[in-house]
Backbone as JSON, one array per atom type, in Angstrom:
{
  "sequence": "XXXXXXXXXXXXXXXXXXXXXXXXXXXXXXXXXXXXXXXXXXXXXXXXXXXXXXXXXXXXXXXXXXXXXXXXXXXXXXXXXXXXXXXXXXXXXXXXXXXXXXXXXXXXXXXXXXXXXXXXXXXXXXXXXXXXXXXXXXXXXXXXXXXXXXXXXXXXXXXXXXXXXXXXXXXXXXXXXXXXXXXXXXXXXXXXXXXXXXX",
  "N": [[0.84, -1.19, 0.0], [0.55, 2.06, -1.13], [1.69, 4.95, 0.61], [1.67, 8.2, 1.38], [2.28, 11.58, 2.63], [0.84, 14.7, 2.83], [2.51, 16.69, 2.17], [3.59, 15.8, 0.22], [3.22, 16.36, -2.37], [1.25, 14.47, -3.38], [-0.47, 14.2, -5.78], [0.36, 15.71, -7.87], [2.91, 14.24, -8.27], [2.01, 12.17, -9.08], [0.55, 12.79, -11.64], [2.91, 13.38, -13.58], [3.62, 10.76, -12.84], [1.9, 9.74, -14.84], [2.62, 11.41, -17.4], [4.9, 10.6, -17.87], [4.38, 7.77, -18.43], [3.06, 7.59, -20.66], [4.43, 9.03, -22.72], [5.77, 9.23, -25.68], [4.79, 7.04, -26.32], [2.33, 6.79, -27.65], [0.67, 8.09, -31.03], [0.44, 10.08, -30.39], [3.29, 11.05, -29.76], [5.68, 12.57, -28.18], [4.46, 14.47, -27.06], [3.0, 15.35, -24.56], [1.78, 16.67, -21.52], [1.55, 18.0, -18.68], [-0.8, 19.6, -17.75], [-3.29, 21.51, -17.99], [-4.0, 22.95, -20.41], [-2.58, 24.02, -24.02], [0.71, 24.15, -24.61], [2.09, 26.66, -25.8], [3.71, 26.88, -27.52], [3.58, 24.66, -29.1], [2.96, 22.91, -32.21], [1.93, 21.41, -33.44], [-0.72, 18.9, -33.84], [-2.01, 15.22, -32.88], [-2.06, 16.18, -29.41], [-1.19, 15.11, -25.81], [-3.44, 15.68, -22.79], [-2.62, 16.11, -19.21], [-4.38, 16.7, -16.35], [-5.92, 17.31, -12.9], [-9.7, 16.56, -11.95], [-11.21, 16.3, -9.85], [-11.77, 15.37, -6.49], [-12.21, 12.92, -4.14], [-12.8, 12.79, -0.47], [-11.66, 10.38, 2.59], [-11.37, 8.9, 5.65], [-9.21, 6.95, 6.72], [-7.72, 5.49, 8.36], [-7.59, 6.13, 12.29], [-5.73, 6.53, 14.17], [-2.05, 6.25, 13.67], [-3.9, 9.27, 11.86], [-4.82, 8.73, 9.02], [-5.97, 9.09, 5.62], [-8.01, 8.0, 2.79], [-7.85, 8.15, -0.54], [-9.38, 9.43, -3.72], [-8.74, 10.49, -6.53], [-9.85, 12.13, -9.3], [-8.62, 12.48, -12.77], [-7.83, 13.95, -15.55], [-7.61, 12.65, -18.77], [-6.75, 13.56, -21.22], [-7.25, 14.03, -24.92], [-6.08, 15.72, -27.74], [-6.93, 16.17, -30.93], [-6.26, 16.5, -34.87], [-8.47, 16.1, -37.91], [-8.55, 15.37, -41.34], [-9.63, 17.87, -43.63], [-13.04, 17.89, -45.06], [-14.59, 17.16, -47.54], [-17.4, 19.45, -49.48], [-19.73, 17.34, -49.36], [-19.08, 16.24, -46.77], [-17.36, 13.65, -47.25], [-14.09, 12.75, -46.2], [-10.9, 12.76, -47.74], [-9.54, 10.31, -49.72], [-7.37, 7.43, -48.13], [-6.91, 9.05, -45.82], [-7.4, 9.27, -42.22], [-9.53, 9.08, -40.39], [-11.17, 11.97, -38.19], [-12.68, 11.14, -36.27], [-11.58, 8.37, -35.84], [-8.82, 8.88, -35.23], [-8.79, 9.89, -33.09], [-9.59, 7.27, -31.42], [-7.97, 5.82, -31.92], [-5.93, 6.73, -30.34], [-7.3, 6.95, -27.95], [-7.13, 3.83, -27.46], [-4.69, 2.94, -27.14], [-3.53, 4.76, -25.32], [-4.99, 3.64, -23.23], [-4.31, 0.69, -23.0], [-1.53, 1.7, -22.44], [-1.94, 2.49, -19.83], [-2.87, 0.55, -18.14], [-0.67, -1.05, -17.89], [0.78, -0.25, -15.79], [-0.78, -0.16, -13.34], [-0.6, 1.07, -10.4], [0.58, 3.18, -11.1], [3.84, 3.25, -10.91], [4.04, 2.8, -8.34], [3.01, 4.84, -6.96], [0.45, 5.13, -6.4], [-2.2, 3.14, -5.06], [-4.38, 2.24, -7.15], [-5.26, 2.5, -10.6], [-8.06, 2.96, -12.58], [-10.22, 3.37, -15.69], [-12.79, 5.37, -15.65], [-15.13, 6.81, -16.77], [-15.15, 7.98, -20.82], [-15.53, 10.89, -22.95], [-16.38, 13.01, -25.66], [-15.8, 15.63, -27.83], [-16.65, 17.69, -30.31], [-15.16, 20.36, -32.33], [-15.79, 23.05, -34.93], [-17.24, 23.34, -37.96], [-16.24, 23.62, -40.88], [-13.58, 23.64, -42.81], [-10.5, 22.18, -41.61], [-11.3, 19.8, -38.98], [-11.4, 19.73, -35.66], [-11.38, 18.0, -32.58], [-12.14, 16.31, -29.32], [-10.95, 13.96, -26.76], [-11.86, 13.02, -23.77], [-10.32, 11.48, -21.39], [-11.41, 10.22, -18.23], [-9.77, 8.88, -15.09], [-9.84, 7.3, -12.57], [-7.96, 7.45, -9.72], [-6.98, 5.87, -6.66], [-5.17, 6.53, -3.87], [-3.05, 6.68, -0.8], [-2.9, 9.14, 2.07], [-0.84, 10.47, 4.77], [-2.07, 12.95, 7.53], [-0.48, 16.11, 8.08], [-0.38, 16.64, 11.03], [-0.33, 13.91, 11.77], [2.48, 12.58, 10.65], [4.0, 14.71, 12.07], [3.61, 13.7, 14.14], [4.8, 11.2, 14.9], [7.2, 11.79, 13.9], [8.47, 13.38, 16.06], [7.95, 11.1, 18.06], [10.18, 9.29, 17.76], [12.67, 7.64, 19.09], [16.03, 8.79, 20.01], [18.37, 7.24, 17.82], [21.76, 5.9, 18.97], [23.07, 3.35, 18.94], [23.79, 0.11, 18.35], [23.66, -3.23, 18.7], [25.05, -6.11, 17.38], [24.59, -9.84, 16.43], [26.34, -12.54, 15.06], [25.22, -15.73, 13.46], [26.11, -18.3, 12.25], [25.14, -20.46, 9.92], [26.42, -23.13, 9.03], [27.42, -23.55, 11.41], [27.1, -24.52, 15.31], [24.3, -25.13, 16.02], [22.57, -21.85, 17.43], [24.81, -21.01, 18.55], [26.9, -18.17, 19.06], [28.82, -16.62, 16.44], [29.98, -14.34, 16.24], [30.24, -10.82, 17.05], [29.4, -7.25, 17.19], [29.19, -4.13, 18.19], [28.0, -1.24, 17.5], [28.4, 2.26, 18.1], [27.01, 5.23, 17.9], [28.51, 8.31, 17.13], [27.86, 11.4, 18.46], [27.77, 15.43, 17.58]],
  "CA": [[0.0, 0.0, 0.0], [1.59, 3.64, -1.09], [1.56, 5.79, 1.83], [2.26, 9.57, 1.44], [2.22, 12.43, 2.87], [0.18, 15.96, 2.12], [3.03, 17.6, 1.42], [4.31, 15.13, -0.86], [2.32, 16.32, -3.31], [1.15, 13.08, -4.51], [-1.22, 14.82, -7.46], [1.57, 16.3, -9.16], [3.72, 13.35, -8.43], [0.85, 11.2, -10.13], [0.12, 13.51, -13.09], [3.98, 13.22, -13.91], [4.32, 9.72, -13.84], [1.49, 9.54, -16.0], [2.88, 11.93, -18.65], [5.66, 9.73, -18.26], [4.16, 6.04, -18.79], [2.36, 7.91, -21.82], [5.26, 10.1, -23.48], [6.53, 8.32, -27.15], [4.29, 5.71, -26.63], [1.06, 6.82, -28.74], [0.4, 8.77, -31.51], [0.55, 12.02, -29.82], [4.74, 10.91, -30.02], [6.07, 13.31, -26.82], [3.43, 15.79, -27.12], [2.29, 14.71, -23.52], [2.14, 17.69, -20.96], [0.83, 18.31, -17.08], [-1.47, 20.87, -17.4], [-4.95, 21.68, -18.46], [-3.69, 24.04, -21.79], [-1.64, 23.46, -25.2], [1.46, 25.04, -24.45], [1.97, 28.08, -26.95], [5.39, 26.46, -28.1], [3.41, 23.49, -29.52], [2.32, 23.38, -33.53], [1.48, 20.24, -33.63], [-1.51, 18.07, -33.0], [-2.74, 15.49, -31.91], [-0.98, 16.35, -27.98], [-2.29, 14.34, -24.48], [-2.93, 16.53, -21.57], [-3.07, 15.59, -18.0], [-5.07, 17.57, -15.13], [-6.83, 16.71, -12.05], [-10.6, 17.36, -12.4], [-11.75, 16.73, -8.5], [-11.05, 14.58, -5.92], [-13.1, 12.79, -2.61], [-11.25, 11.86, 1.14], [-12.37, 9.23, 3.22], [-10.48, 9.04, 6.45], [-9.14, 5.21, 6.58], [-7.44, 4.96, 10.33], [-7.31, 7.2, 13.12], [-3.84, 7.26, 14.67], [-2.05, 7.75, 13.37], [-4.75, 9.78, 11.22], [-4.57, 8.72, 7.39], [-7.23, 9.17, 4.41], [-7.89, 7.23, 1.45], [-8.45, 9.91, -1.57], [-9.93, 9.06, -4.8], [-8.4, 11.3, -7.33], [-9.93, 11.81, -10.68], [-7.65, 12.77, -13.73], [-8.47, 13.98, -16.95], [-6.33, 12.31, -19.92], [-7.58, 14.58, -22.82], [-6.39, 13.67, -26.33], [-6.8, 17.11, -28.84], [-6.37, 15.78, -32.54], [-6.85, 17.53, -36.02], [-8.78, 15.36, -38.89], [-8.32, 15.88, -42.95], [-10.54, 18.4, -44.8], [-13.79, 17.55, -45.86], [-15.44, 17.67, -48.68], [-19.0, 19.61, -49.47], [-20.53, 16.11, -48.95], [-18.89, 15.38, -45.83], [-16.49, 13.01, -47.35], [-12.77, 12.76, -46.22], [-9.8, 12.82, -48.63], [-9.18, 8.64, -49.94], [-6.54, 7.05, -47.75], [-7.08, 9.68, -44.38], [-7.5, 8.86, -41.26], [-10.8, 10.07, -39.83], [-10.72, 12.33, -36.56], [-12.96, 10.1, -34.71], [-10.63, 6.93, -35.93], [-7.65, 8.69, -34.57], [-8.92, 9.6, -31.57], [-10.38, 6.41, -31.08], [-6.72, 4.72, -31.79], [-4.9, 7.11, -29.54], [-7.49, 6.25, -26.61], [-6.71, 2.87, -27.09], [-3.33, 3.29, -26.91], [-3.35, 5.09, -23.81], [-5.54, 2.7, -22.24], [-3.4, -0.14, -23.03], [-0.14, 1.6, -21.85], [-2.09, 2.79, -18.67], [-3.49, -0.81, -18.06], [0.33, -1.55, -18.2], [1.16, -0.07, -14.6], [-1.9, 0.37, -12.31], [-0.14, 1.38, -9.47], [1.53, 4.39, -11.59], [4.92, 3.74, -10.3], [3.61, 2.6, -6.46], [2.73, 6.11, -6.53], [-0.6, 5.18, -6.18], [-2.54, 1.9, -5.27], [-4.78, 1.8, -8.09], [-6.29, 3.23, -11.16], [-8.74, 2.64, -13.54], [-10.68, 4.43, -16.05], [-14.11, 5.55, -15.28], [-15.26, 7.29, -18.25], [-14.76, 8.59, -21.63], [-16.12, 12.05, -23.77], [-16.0, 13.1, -27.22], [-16.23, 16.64, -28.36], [-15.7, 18.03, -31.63], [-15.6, 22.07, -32.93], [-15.81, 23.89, -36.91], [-18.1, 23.29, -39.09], [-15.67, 23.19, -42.02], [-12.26, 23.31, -42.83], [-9.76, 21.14, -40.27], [-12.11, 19.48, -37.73], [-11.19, 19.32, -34.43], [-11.95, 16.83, -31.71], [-11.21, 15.74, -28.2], [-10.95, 12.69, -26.2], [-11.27, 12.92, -22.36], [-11.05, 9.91, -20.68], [-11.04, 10.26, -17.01], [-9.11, 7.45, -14.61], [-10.48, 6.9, -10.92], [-6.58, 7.38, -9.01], [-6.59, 6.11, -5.71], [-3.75, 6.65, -3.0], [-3.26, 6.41, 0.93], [-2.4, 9.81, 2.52], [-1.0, 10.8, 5.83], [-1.91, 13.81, 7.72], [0.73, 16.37, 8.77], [0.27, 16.58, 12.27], [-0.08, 12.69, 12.44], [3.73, 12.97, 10.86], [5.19, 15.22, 13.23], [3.55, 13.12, 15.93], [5.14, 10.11, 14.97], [8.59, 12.08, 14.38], [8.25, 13.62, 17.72], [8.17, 10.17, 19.41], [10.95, 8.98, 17.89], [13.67, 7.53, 20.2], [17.21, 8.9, 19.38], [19.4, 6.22, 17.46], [22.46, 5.95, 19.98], [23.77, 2.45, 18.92], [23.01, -0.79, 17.8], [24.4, -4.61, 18.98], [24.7, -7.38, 16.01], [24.86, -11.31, 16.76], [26.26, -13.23, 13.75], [24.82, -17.01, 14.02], [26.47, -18.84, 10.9], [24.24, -21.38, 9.19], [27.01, -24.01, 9.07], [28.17, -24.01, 12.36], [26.59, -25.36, 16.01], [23.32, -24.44, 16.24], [22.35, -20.89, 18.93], [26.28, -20.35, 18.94], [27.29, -17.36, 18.48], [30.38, -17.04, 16.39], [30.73, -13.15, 15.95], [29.17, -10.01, 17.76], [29.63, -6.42, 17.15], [28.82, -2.82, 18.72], [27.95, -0.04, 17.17], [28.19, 3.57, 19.02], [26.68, 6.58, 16.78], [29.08, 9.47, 17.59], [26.85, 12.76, 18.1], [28.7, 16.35, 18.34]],
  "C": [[0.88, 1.24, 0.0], [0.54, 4.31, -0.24], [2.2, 7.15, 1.62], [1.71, 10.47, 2.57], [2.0, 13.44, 2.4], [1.13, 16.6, 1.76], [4.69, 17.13, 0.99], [4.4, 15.45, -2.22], [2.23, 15.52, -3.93], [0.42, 13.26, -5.72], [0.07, 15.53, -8.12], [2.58, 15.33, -9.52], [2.92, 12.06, -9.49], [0.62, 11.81, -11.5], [1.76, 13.85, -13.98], [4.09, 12.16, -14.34], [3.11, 9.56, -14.7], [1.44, 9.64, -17.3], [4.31, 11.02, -18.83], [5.6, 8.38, -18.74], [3.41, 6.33, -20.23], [3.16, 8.33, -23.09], [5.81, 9.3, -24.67], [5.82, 7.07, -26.64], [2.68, 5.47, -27.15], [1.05, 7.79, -29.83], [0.64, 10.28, -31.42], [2.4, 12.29, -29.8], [5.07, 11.9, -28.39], [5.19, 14.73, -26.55], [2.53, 15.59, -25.74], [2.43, 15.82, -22.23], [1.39, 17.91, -19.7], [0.02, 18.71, -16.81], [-2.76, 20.45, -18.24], [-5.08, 22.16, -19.72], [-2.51, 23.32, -22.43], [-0.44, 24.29, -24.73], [1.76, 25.73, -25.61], [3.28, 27.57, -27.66], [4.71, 25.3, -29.37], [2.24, 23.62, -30.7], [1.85, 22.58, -34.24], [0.65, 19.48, -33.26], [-1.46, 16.34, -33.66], [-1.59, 15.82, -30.17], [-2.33, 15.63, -27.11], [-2.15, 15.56, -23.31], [-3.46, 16.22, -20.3], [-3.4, 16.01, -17.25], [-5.94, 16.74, -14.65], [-8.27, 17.53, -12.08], [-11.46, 17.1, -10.71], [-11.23, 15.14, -7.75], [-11.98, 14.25, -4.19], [-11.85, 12.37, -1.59], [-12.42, 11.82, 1.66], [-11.23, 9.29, 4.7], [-10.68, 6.92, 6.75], [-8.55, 4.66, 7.59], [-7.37, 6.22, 10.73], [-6.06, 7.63, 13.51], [-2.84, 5.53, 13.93], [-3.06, 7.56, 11.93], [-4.06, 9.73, 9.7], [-5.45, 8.45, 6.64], [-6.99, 8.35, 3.38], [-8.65, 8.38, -0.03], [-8.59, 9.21, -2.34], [-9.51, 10.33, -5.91], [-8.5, 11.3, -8.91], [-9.06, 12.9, -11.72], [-7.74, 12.58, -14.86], [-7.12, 13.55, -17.98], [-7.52, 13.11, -21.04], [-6.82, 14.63, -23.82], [-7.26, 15.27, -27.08], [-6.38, 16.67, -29.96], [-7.03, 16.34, -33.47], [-7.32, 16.22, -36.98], [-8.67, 16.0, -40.06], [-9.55, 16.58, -42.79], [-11.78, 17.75, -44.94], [-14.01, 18.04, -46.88], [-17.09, 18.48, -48.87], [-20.11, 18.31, -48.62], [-20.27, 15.6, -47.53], [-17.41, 14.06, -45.76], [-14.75, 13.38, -47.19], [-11.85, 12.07, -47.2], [-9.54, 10.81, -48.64], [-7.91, 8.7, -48.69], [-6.03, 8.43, -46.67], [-7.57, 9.17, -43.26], [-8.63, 9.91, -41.16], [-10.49, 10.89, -38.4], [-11.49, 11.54, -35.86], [-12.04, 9.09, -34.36], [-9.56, 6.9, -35.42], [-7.7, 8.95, -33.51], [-9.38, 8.33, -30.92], [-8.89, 5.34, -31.26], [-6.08, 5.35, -30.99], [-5.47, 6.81, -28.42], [-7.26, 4.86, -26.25], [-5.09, 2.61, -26.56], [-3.08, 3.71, -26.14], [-4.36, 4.31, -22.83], [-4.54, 1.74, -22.07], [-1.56, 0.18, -22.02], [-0.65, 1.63, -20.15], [-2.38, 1.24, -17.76], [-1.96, -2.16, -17.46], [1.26, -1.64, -16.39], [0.18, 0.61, -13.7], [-1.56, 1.35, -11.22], [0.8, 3.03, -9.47], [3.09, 4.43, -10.64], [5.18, 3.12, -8.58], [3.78, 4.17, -6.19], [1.26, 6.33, -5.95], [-0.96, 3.01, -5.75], [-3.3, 1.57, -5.7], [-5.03, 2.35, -8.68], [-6.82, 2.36, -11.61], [-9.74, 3.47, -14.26], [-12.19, 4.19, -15.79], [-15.06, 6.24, -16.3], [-14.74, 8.36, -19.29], [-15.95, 9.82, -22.91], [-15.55, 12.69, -24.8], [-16.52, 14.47, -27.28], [-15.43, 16.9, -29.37], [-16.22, 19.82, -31.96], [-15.42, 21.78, -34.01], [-16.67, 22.45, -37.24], [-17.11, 23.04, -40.59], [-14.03, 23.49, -42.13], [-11.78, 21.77, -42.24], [-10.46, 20.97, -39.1], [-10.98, 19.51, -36.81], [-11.45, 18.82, -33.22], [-11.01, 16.83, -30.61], [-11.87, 14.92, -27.94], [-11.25, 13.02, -25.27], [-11.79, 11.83, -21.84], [-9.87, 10.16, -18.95], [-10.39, 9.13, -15.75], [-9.09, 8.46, -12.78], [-8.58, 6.56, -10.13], [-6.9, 7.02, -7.48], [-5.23, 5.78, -4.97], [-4.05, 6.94, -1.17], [-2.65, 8.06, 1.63], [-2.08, 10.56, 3.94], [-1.13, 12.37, 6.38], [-1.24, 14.87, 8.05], [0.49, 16.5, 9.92], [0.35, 14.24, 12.46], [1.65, 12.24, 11.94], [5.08, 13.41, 11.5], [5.15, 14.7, 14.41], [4.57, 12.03, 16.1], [6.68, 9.96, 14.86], [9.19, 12.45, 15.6], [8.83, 12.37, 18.69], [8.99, 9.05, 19.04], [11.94, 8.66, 18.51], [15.36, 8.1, 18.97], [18.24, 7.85, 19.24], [20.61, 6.61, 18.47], [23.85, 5.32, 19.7], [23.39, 1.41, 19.04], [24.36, -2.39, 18.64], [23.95, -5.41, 18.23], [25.47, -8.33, 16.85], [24.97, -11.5, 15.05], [26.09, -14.64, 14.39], [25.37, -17.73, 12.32], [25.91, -19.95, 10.99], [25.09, -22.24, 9.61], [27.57, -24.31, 10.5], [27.25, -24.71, 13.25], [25.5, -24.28, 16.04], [22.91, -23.38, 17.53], [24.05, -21.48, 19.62], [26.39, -18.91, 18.21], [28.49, -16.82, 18.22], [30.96, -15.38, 16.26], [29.56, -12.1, 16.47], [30.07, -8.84, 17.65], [28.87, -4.88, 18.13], [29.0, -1.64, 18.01], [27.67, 0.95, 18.07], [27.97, 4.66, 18.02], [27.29, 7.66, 17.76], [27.94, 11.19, 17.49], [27.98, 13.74, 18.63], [27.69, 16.86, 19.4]]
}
């Protein structure tokens, strides 16, 4: 079970490795980015973009005090389709925009499907659903994907943190028994002392 801490930031740490288990491995090629917006640098579609769209807490033990969060996370594919024609019809031997959004969500299902756990950043996803919008009327259609994925993760509170650093005992120094396999059994053939020097 992954166990964090609030100011781990485990949503940013999650919406990372996801642009990472995604990045050159669909269609979108490294066009894969953190945020909610295209970045202004980028002239190319289709791109994936990753943002958190809300999120429930559950409180899952008392002491020490730690929640179970449910964190949902928008994967949003933006892709351009050919031209039509008057009629509607796309150019021979084009890819349709539904067809490529509809191969790049597979494709990011499949890779996501690949590491549930994102990393043991989390202890599970899965996707929960998917939405299709498309803008223009003519020219270069444009379409999106969003397909949202159900993140959960274990998180501890900060004072139950500082409580539990608090009542730490101070390391000092340690005593090792070596018991070697081959020899007489509950002998002990070697024993050490450690003393941790403090200034």
């Amino acid at each position: 079970m992954a166990v964090a801490t609030i100011t781990k930031k485990t949503r940013k740490l999650i919406r990372k490795k996801i642009v990472s288990i995604l990045k050159n491995k669909t269609l979108a090629g490294a066009r894969v980015f953190p945020n909610h917006s295209v970045p202004p640098a980028v002239e190319e579609l289709p791109v994936i973009l990753v943002y958190p769209r809300s999120e429930q807490n559950e409180k899952y033990a008392e002491s020490p005090r730690e929640y179970t969060r449910e964190l949902d996370v928008s994967i949003e594919i933006i892709a351009a389709g050919p031209e039509v024609d008057e009629e509607g019809n796309e150019p021979a031997g084009k890819t349709s925009l539904e067809d490529l959004l509809d191969d790049i969500a597979e494709q990011v299902e499949c890779e996501m499907a690949k590491d549930e756990t994102l990393g043991c950043e989390a202890d599970d996803s899965m996707i929960r659903n998917i939405e299709f919008q498309f803008e223009g009327s003519g020219g270069e259609p444009i379409g999106s994907c969003r397909m949202t994925y159900q993140v959960e993760y274990n998180v501890m509170s900060p004072e139950s943190v500082e409580k539990q650093l608090g009542e730490l005992d101070t390391f000092e120094g340690a005593n090792t028994q070596y018991d070697l396999v081959e020899s007489e059994p509950n002998t002990i053939e070697a024993e050490d002392t450690i003393d941790v020097q403090t200034s």
